[in-house]
Every structure is written in C-alpha cells, then in structure tokens.
N, C-alpha and C positions, 0 to 999 in steps of 0.2 A: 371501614375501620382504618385509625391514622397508623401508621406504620413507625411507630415514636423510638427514637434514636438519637443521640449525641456523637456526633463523628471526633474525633481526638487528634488534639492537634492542629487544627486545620494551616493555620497559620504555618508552621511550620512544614508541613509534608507540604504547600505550595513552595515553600522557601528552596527548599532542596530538591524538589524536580524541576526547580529554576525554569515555573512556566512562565511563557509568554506570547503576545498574540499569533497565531499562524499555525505552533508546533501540535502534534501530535502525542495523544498520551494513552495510557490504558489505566481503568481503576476496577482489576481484576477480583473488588470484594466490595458490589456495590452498595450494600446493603440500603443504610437510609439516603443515599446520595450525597448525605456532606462532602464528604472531600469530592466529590464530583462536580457540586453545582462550582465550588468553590474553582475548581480546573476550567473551569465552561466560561467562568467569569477571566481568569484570565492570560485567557488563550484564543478568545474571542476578538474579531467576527470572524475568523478564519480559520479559528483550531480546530481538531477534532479529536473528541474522543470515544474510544472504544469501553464498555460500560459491561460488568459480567459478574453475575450470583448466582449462585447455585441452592438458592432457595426462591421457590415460586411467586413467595408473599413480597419479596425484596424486590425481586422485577418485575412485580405489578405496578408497586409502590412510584418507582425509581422513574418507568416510563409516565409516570402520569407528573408526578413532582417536576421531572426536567423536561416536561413537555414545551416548556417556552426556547429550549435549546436544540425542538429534534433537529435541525439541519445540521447540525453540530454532532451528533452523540449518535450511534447504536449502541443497544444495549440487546444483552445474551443472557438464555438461562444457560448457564454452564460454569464448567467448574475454571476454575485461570491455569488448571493443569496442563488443558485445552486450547489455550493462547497461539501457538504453533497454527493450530490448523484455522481457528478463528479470524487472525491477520491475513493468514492463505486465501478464505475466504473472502476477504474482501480488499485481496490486493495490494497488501500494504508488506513490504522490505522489510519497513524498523520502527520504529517508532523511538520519542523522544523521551518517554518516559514512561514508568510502573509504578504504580502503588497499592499495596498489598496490605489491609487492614483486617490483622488474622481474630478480633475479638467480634464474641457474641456483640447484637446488638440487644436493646432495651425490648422491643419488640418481642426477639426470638426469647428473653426470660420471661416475660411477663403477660404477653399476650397471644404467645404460636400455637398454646397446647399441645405440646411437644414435651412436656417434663424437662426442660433444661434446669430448669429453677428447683432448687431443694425447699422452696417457701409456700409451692402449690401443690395442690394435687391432682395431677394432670398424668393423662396415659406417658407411661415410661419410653418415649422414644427416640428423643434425641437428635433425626437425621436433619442437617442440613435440608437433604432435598429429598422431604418425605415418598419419592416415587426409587430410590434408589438403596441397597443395601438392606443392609441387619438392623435390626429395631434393637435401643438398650435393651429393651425387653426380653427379647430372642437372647441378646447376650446374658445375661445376669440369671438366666433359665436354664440355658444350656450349657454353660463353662462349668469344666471340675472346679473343685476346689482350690488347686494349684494353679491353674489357668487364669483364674481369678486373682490370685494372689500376686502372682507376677504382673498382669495386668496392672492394678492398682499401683502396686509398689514401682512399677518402672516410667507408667504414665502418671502416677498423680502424687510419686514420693513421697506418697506416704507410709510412715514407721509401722503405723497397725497393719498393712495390709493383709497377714494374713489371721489373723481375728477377725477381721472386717470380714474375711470369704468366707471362712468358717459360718458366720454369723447370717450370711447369704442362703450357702446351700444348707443349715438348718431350719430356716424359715421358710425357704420355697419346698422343706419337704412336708410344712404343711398346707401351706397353699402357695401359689405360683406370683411372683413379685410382680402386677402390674401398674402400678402408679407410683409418680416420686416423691410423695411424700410417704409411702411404705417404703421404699428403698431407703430414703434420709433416716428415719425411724431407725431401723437398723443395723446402720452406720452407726450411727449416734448410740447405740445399745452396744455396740459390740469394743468402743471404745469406754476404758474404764475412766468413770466420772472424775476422777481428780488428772485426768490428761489430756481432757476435752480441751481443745484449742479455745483461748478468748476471742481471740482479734476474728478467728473466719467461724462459718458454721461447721460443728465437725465432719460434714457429711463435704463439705468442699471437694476436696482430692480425689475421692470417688467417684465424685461426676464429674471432675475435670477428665479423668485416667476414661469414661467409658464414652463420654463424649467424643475425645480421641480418636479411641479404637471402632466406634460407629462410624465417624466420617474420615476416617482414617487420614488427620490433618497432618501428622507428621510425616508419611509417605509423601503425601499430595507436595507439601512445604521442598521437601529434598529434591522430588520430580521437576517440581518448577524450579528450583535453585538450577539444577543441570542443567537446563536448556536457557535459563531468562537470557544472560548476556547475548546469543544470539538474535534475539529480539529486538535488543537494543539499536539506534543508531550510531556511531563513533560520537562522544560527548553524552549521551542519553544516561537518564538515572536511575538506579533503582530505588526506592525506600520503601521499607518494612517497616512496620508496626504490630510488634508480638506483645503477649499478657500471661506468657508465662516465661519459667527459664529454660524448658525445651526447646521450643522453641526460638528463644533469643540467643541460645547456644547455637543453635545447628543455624541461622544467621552469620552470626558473629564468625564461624569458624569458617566458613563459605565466602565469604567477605574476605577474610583473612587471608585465605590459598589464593584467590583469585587475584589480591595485591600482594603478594610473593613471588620477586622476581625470581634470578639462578638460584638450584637447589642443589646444586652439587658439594662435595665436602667442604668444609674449609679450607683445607689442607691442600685443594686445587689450586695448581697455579693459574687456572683458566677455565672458565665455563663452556662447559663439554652439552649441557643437557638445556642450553637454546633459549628456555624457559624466561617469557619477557612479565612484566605485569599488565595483568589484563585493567586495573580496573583502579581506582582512585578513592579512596575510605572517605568521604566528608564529616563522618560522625567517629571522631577518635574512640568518642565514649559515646554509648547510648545516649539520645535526648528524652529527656525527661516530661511533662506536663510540669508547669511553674505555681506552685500553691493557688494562685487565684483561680485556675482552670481545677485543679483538685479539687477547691471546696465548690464550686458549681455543680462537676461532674464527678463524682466522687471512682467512677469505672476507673478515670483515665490512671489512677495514681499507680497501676500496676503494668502501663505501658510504655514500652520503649521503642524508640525509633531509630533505625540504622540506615543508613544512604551510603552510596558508593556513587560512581560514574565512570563510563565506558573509557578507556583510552586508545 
C-alpha cells in the first residue's frame, strides 16, 4: 500500500532552514518524506539527516521511499518529544536545523483505518502510534459528560460543545460509540440544523478536540518547545508548520519570549534581570501556501509556517 501524502510548502520550509550541502538537520514528523527527500536533496552528498514518526506505517513508508539516501538519513519510530535522547544516541551536540510538520497526512485520513476521517467508517481510534495510549474509543465511552464538554470546547472551540456531550453520553447509553462515522452522526445530530457549519463538516471540531487529547499533541508541541533551542546549533533554525490556531498560538507565543530581550520595568534605569534574546523571528507573520499550492492541495490552505534562528 502507497503511503499517499502532499508535504506543504516544501519550497519554503527548505528556504528557511537555509539548507545546504554538508549541514545537519532533523524532520521530526516524517510522515510521507516530502520535506525530507526535499532536505536530502539539498544537503547532499554530505548532509545528514535525522528522520522520526511516531506512526509505524509512516516509517515503513519513509525508509523504503528515501532508500536512495540511506547513507545520508536514520530514521526513528518515535515521537520528536524524544529528540534529546535520539541525537544522544547517535552522538550528535546540535544540529542545524528542525522541521516539525504537526498536520495529518492523506494516508492517516483515508487509508490507516484508524477513524481520523469523519467521511468513513472506520474503528474510532485515532492514535498516531496505534501500540501506545487511549483509543478515541476508550475516550468518547468513558468521559462524563462534563469531561467531554470541556474537552471539545477547549480543543476543538467549538460553541456546541456541550450538546455535543450530551448527545454522546445519550447514545453510548444505548449502545457503546465504536466507529467514526457513528460518532460524526452524532455530532451532526446534536448540532441544531440551521447552525450546521457550511464551509467544514460539522462533526470537524470534535475530532480535531479528541484527536488532541488521544495523542496528546498539545503537551508533546509545549515539551518539545522547552527543550528544541538546546538542540540547536548557534545559527540553526527552527520551522513549524501547524493547521490549527492552538497550536499556531502556543508557536507564536514561544517564538515570541524566546526573542524578548530585558524584561525588567520600564521605569528601570538599567537592566537588572540579564535576559539576552535567544533567538531571531524570520517569519514576522505566519507563511501562508500561495493559491496555486491551495488549489492543487487543498490541506495546505489552513497551514502556517513560523521559523526563528538560533543566536
């Protein structure tokens, strides 16, 4: 089975990890290998990179696709939480660059059987890395009804969320929610018909918000924020590419402290608290995909990309 996937951006996430032959990079979410072969291409014949998904099917895929590169690449099952002790492994200070591409691929919707997708009906699970964690299943079975509602509403802000729960623990009291298109049903039921969203399915927010909280991406995202610039080389970059605004906030605001120099009053005649800037914003504003890349791949239009560099 082909592992089918549009990597986003590619063009530009080379741009701004400013590779080139020789350096050293990570592409800690490797799913279809785009932005990977694309690094190997030009970083080559002497670059290296380090290659890591925490889904099984992704680095089956990845090792077989950039097999014309192994001298060039390892590649990891594991999560890029894990970066730290991965580079420990194999000896490496810093590296010159990250790139973190936090969106499903085409693959994990359409063909993992995993239930990401609200358009099949497919066991309700959700995990990344089916050997690890809570099944959506397990969740959407066992949370109260308030557990649910804050769920939803905090991961997938959405307004109905607690009709949505409601509409949950009434249905699994008569039988127990296993597949996603029973869950989409649901969703779609418990939101009243003249407020049904046009533009997404209304079942969207709900599987974005459990999706979440099964691979718990918003911990993982904050975890690796705290440690990446240690990672780095002095000049090394980071870029992210998030598809929602959870994540493109808790980015932006990390980015943001990290190039904030003195933090003492204003009213200071003198900076007391040392505080230098760590790090160099290259993307003022989010980068966007440019409508010709939209209408090909219609994913990317809800991606943004932010880069910084070490100082």
């Amino acid at each position: 089975m082909r592992y089918r996937h549009i990597s986003v951006m590619v063009k530009e996430v080379i741009d701004y990890l400013d590779c080139s032959p020789g350096k050293t990079y990570v592409d800690g979410t490797l799913g279809g290998g785009g932005h990977a072969k694309a690094i190997l291409r030009a970083i080559g014949p002497d670059g290296f990179l380090i290659g890591v998904d925490q889904d099984p099917v992704a680095v089956a895929f990845a090792r077989e696709a950039l097999h014309q590169y192994k001298s060039n690449i390892s590649v990891f099952h594991d999560s890029f939480i894990h970066l730290p002790e991965i580079l420990a492994g194999l000896h490496t200070t810093g590296v010159d660059g990250i790139v973190l591409d936090l969106g499903l691929s085409l693959h994990q919707l359409e063909r993992s059987g995993r239930g990401f997708s609200f358009m099949r009906d497919e066991p309700l699970d959700m995990r990344m890395n089916p050997g690890e964690g809570e099944s959506a299943e397990v969740l959407v079975n066992r949370l109260s009804e308030k557990e649910l509602a804050t769920l939803i509403a905090s991961y997938g802000e959405e307004r109905w969320a607690r009709r949505i729960a409601r509409g949950i623990v009434q249905a699994r009291g008569h039988q127990p929610i296993k597949t996603s298109m029973h869950l989409a049903e649901i969703v779609t039921s418990a939101i009243p018909a003249r407020y049904r969203p046009r533009r997404i399915h209304p079942a969207t927010r709900t599987f974005q918000a459990l999706r979440i909280e099964v691979n718990q991406e918003l911990r993982s995202l904050r975890m690796f924020l705290e440690g990446a610039l240690e990672l780095l080389n002095i000049g090394g970059r980071l870029c992210i590419l998030s598809f929602h605004s959870l994540e493109d906030r808790m980015v932006k605001r990390h980015f943001r402290s990290l190039a904030q120099g003195c933090e003492c009053p204003r009213d200071f005649p003198r900076c007391v608290c040392g505080k230098k800037p760590q790090v160099r914003i290259l993307t003022k504003r989010p980068v966007q995909a440019d409508p010709a890349e939209v209408m090909a791949n219609p994913m990317s239009r809800s991606a943004k990309l932010r880069a910084v560099e070490r100082i």
